[in-house]
N, C-alpha and C positions, 0 to 999 in steps of 0.2 A: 726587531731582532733578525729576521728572516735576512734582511736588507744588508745590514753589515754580516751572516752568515753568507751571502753570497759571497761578499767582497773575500769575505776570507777563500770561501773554495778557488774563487779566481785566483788568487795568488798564491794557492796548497798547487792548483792546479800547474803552473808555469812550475814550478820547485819539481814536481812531480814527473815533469815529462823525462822520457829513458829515450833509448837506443837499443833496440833489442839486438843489436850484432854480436853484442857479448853476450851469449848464450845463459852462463855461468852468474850475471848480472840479478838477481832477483827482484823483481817487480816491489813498489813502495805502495803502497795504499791509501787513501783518506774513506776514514770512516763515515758514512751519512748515520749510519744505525745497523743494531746488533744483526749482523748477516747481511750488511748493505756496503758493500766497498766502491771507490772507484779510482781511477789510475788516467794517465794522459800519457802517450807512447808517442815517441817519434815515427812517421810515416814509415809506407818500404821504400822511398825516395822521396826528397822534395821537390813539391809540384810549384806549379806556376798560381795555383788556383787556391785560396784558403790559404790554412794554415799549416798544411803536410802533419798534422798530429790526429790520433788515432786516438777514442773515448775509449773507455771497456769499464762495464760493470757489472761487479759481480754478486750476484743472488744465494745466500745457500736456502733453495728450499726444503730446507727440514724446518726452519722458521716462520717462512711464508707461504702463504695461497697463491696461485696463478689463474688469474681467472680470465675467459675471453667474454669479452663485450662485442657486443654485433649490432650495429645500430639498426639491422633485417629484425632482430629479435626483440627489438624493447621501443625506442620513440620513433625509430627510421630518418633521425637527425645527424647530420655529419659533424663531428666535434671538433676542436683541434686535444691534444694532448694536457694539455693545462686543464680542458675543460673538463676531458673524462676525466682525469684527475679528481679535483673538484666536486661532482657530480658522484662519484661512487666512491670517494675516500679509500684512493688511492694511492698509495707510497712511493708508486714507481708505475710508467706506462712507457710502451711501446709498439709502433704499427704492425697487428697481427700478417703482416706479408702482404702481399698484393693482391689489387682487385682489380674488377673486369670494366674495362671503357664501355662497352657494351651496354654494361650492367651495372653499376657502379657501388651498388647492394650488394653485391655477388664478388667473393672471393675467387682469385683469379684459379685456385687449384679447390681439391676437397677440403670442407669446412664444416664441421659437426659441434657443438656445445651442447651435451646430455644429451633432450629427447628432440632438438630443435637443430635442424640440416640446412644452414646457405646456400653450399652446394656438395649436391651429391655425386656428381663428375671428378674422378681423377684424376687428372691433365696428365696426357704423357711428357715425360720426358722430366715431369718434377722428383724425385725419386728420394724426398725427405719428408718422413709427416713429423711433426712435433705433437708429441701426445703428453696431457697433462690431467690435474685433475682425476687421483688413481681411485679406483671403481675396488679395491681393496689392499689391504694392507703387506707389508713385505715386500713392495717391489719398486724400484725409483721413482718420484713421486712426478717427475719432468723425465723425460726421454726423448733424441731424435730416432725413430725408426726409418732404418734403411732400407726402405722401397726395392732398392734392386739385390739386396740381399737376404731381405726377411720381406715374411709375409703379414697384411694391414691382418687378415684374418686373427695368425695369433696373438692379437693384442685389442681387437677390438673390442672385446668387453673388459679390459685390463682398467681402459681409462673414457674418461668422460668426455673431454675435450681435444679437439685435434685441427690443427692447421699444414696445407701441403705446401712444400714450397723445393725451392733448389738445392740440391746436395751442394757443399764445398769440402764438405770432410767426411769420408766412408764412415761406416762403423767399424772399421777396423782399425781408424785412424792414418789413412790413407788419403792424401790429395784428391779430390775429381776434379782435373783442371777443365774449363771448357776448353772450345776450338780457338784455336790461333785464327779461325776466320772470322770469331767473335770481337768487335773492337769497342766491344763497351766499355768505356770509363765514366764511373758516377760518384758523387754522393752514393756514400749505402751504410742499410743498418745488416747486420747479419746476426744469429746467436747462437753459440755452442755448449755442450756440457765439459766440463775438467774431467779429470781423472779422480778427483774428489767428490763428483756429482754437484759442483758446485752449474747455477744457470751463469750465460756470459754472454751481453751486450755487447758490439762492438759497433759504433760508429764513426762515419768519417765524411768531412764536409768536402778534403779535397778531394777530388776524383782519380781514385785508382781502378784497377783494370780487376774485377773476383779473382783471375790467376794470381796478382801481385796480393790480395789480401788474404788467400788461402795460405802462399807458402807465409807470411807474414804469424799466420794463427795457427803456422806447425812450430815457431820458434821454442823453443823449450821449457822458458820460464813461463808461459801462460798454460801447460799441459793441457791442450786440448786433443779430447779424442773424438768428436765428433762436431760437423757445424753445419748450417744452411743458411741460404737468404733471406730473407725478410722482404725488401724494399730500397730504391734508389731513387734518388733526384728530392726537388721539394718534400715530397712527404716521405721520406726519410729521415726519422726523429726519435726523442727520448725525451721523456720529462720524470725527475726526481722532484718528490713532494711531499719531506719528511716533516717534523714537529717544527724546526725551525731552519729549516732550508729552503726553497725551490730555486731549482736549475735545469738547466736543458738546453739542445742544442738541435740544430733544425739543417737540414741538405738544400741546395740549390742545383749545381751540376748535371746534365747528364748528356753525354758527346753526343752530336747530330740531331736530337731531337730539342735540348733545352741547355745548349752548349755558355753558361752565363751562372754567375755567381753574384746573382742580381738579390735572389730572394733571400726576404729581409721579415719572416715572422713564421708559425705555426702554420702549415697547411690541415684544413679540417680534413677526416678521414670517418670510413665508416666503421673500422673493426679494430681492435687493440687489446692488447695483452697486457693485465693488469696486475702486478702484485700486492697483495693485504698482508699485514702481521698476523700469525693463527692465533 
């Protein structure tokens, strides 16, 4: 069953692909499960590299749990996506942002899960924590808190869980484009909230530039009001792992250091971002 539900998403998926130039254009959806959508966008141009189409999936957590796995906190095994999946009956996974070559345990910005700290260093210059897991009731259950405009203080006993990573969208819903002297083009996952508080996946195999995918995820019909980055290149990924689905898709690209659209499977990872049905 699983097997022909793919086939089917594969070819929802080609039907499904948009153009977000027409603003006005409303996004189609396929459903995985109640509060589980996903969509296939055409690129912000077509590239030489992949397939120029853009994933997005969307979360409403009023339905679901967000929970972060840290392989520092439980076997200290690097998994691929399938596997956390798998392993903690998972509906949905994605790479909790980046980690440290260094250290490779160790998330590359500040990383807390309740009573238990990967790292307690803030990395300048990230200036998005994604806070999740709320510590009590009445207040959005997922949030990116903007570092350079709000304080970690008033929120830290708000929520449980939290990962730091790169701004692409203010919390006022404003661009933060990097430097024009930045030439990165990768594979990259990114996630935002809507204007509905809805959570939003975005990945993409081809390699675009964060400036060309920021003004990409101001387009209209995705209303986002806030966003950051996650991760680029190989372990740049998603995996969906509903009753009778799985699907997923996996990054290779990344200019001057892994300039190649070679990789061809799951790269294992240490930390990830989990969804459960409540």
């Amino acid at each position: 069953m699983k097997l022909f539900k793919i086939f089917i998403v594969s070819a929802l998926c080609f039907l499904f692909t948009f153009n977000l130039s027409a603003q006005s254009v409303p996004l189609k959806w396929l459903k995985f499960d109640d509060g589980i959508y996903y969509s296939v966008i055409n690129g912000p141009r077509q590239s030489k590299i992949a397939d120029s189409k853009i994933s997005v999936i969307k979360i409403n957590p009023s339905l679901y749990n967000f929970d972060l796995i840290i392989a520092s906190q439980t076997d200290s095994m690097f998994k691929t996506l399938p596997e956390w999946c798998a392993e903690n009956n998972l509906l949905f996974a994605v790479n909790a942002g980046m980690y440290s070559l260094a250290n490779r345990f160790s998330a590359t910005g500040f990383m807390r899960n309740y009573s238990y700290t990967n790292n307690s260093v803030f990395k300048g210059g990230f200036n998005a924590l994604l806070a999740f897991n709320a510590a009590k009731a009445g207040i959005p259950s997922v949030r990116i808190i903007d570092l350079e405009n709000e304080k970690f203080e008033d929120f830290e006993n708000d929520y449980h869980s939290f990962i730091q990573s790169i701004r692409l969208i203010d919390n006022n819903g404003k661009a933060v484009h990097w430097s024009p002297k930045n030439k990165l083009k990768c594979s990259m996952t990114f996630l935002a909230i809507d204007k509905d508080n809805n959570v939003l996946v975005f990945f993409t195999r081809s390699p675009y530039s964060p400036n060309e995918m920021i003004d990409f995820m101001l387009h209209k019909p995705l209303q986002v009001k806030t966003a950051m980055y996650l991760e680029g290149g190989p372990e740049a990924s998603f995996y969906i792992n509903t009753q009778d689905t799985a699907f997923g898709k996996f990054g290779s690209y990344v200019s001057q250091t892994y300039p190649t659209d070679k990789n061809d499977k799951f790269k294992k990872m240490p930390n990830v971002i989990g969804v459960r049905k409540k």
